[in-house]
Every structure is written in structure tokens, then in C-alpha cells.
VOPAGU-615202 format. One line per 2 residues: their letters; for each residue x, y, z of C-alpha. Coordinates in Angstrom, 3 decimals, decimal comma, always signed. Layout:
! residues N
A	X:Y:Z  ...
! end
This chain:
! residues 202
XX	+37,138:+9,180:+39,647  +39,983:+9,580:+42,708
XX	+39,710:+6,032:+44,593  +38,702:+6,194:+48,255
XX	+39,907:+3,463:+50,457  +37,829:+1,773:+52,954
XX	+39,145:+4,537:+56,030  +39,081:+7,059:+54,250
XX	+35,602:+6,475:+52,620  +34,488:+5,846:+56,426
XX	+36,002:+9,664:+57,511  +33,912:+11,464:+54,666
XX	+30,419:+9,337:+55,896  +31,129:+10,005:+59,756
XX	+32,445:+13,886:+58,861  +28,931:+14,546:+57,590
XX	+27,070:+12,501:+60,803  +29,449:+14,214:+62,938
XX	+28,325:+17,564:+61,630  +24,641:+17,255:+61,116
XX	+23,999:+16,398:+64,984  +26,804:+18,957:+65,642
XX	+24,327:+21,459:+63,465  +21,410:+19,951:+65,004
XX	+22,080:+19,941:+68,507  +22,962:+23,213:+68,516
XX	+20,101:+24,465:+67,019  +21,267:+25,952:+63,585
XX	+18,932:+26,243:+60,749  +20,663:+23,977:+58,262
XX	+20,518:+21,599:+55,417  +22,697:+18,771:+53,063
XX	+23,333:+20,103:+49,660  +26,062:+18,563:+47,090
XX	+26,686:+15,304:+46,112  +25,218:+14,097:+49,148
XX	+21,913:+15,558:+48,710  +21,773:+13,857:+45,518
XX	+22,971:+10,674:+47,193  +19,956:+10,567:+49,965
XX	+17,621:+11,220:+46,785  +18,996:+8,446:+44,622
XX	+22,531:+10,042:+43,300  +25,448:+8,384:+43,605
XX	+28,232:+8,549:+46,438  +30,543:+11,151:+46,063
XX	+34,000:+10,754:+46,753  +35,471:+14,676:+47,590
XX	+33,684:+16,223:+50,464  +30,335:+17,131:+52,377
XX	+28,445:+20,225:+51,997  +25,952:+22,048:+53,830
XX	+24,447:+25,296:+53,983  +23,436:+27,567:+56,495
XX	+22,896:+31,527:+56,986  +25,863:+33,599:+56,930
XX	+24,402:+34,962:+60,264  +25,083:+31,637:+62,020
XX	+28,576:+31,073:+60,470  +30,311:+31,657:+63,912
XX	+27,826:+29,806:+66,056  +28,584:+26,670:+63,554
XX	+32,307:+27,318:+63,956  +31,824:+26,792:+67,412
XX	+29,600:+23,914:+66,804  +31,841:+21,791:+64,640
XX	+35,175:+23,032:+66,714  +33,147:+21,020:+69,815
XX	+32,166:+18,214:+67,587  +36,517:+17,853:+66,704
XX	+36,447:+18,867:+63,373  +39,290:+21,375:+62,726
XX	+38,042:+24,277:+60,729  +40,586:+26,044:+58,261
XX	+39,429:+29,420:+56,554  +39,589:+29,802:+52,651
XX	+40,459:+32,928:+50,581  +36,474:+32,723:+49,725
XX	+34,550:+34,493:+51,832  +31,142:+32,491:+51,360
XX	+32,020:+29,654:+53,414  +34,460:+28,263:+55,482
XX	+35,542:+24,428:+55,770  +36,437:+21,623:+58,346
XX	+38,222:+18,794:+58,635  +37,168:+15,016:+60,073
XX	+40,612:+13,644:+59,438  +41,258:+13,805:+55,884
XX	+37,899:+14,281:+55,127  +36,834:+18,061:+54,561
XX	+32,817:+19,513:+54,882  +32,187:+22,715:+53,403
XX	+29,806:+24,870:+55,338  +28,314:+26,916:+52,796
XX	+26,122:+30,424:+53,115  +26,199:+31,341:+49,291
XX	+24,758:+28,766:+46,800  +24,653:+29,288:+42,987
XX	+25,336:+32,703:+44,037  +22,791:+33,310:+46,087
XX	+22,675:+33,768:+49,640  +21,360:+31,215:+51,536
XX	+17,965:+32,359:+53,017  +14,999:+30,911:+55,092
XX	+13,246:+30,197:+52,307  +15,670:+27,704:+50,696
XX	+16,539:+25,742:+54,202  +12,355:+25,946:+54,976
XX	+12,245:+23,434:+51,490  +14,435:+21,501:+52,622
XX	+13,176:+17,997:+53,715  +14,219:+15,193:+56,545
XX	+15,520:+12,366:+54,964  +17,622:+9,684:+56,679
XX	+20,990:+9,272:+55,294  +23,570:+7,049:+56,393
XX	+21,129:+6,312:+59,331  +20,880:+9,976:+60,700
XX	+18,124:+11,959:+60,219  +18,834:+15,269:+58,287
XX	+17,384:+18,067:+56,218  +18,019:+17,746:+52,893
XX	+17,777:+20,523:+50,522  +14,862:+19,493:+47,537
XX	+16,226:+18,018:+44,471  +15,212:+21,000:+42,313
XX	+17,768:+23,107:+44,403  +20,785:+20,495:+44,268
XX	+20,803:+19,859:+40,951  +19,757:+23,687:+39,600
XX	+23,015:+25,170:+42,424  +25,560:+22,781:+40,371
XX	+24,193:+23,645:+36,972  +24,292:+27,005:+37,158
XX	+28,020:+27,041:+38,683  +28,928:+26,094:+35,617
XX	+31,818:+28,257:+33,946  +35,277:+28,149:+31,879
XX	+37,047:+27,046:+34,128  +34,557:+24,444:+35,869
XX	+32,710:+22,809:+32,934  +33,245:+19,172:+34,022
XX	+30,013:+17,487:+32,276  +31,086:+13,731:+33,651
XX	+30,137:+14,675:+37,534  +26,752:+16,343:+36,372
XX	+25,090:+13,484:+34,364  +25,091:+10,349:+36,800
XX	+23,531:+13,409:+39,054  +20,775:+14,558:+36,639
XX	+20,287:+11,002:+35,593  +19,109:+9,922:+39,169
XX	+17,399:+12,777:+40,005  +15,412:+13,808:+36,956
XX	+11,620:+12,873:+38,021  +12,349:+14,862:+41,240
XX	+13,689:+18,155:+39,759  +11,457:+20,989:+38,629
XX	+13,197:+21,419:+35,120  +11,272:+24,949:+34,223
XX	+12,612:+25,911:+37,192  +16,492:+25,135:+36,557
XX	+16,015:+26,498:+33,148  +14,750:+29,881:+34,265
XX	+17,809:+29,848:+37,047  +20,322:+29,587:+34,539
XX	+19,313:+31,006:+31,737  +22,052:+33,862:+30,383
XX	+24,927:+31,393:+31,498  +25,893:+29,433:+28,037
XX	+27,588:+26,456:+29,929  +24,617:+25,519:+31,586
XX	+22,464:+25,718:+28,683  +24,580:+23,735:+26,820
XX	+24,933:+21,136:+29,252  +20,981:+21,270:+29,330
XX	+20,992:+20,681:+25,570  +23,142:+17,850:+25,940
XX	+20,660:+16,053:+28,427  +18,059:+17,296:+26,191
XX	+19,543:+15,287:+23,344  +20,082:+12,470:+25,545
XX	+16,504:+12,304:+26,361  +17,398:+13,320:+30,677
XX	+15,385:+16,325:+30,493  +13,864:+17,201:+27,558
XX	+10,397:+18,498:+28,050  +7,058:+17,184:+27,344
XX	+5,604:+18,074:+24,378  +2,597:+19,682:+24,935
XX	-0,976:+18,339:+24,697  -2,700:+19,982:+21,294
XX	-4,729:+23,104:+22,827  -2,374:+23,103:+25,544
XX	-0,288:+26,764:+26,246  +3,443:+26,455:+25,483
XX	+5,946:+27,325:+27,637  +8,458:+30,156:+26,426
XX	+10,892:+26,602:+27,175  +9,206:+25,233:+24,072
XX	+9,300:+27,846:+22,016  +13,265:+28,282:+22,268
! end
């Protein structure tokens, strides 16, 4: 894991207070997602970037937004977000998730949490955890990120859920079977009487 110094680990926390209120204030539907979602829910600290998500229809006002704030917003070949800079530190503003667009729906989930002493939405742990599962591919199959994640957050996560959100994509089933050997998320077994999921039956 890349080491942050003390500055540098300062820029990434005060990029993502500097862009909540930014988001906030001007009045942009919005919510943490990424390793600092799982962070305010228990996760650990991540070291790369911030990420939020909003609307693609609000992607310009937010430019604006975060180019007042004195971020400095570069514009990658993707075309489902776009990024800014606090210094060194970089915030992804993200409108596709897990290959979804972002809708109402997901940001209405979302709850207010406080993290690092601002109060922000904060997507549920369900949707954190199921977006970086099923973004799992050939060339992005890094297990060692996922399981402190999934480790922390495992009481709060709808695991049916994920499962049914991934299913088809053979890296995130086997990184599912891994935590199910591990004894992360394996289900309950069912009480005798009880119906059984098509989960179980697999």
C-alpha cells in the first residue's frame, strides 16, 4: 500500500471537505461512494483518491462548483466522470457506478453521516461494497483492496443483493467464494421448514 505522508494525507481529507460543502452549498444532489464510504461506515482509510457521485445532468453545475471551491478539474478519456485536483490530491466525480447510471433512487439511499467532522451523504453500504465487486474484471482483479472492505462492512451489506448484482461476472463470484470460504459472507443456513434462497441452492 503507496505511503502517504502527513501533507499529503491532509490534501486527500480536506479535497473531500472541500468538495462536499462545495456540492452542498450549491445545491447538487450528491453522495460519498469509494473507499471513503466504507471508511465513514467502519472501512479503512484509503490512500488514492475521493469519490462521489452525482447525476450526469448536474456534471457542469459541479464543475462550476468545485472550480469556485479551487480545485482544478482535468477531463479524462472516460466519459462517465470527470476529476479534480486539491493539490496532489484528486476526487473523482462520478455519474456511472458499477455501470449504472447514477439515478435518484441510489443518492435518495444514501444517508448523512459525519465524516472527518462534516456532515455528508453517504451512499448505503450495500451500494459501496456491491459497485466495487461487480467492477471486477481481467484487468482489475486486485482481491487485497476488497477484503479489509468487505471485512468491515459485512453486517451492513445486503449480501442477496450483491449476489444478484453480479451474478454473470466470474471475477466477482469468485471473489464472493473466496469470502465465502473465509467465513465474510457466507450465508445463513436456513432454519428447517424455512424456503431456500436460489443463493443456497447454487
Amino acid at each position: 500500500m503507496p505511503f502517504l505522508t502527513r501533507e499529503e494525507r491532509e490534501h486527500l481529507r480536506d479535497a473531500l471537505r472541500l468538495s462536499a460543502v462545495a456540492l452542498r452549498e450549491a445545491g447538487i444532489q450528491y453522495a460519498l461512494c469509494g473507499g471513503y464510504a466504507a471508511f465513514a461506515r467502519g472501512g479503512p482509510e484509503p490512500h488514492h483518491d475521493v469519490d462521489f457521485v452525482i447525476q450526469a445532468e448536474d456534471a457542469d453545475h459541479a464543475r462550476e462548483a468545485l472550480s469556485k471551491a479551487g480545485l482544478e478539474l482535468r477531463e479524462p478519456a472516460e466519459d462517465w466522470l470527470f476529476k479534480a485536483y486539491y493539490h496532489d490530491a484528486l476526487v473523482d466525480i462520478i455519474y456511472v457506478l458499477g455501470g449504472e447510471p447514477v439515478d435518484a433512487r441510489l443518492l435518495d439511499a444514501a444517508e448523512v453521516l459525519e465524516v472527518l467532522a462534516v456532515r455528508m451523504p453517504v451512499l448505503r453500504a450495500t451500494d459501496v461494497v456491491g459497485s466495487k465487486i461487480v467492477c471486477l474484471a481481467e484487468h482489475d482483479c486486485d482481491f487485497s483492496h476488497l477484503l479489509p472492505i468487505v471485512r468491515a462492512l459485512r453486517e451492513q451489506v445486503d449480501w442477496e443483493l450483491v449476489r444478484r448484482q453480479v451474478d454473470g461476472n466470474p471475477y466477482a463470484e469468485a471473489f464472493l467464494y473466496l469470502t465465502d470460504r473465509l467465513g465474510v459472507t457466507a450465508l445463513p443456513i436456513p432454519e428447517p421448514g424455512a424456503p431456500v434462497s436460489p443463493e443456497h441452492r447454487r
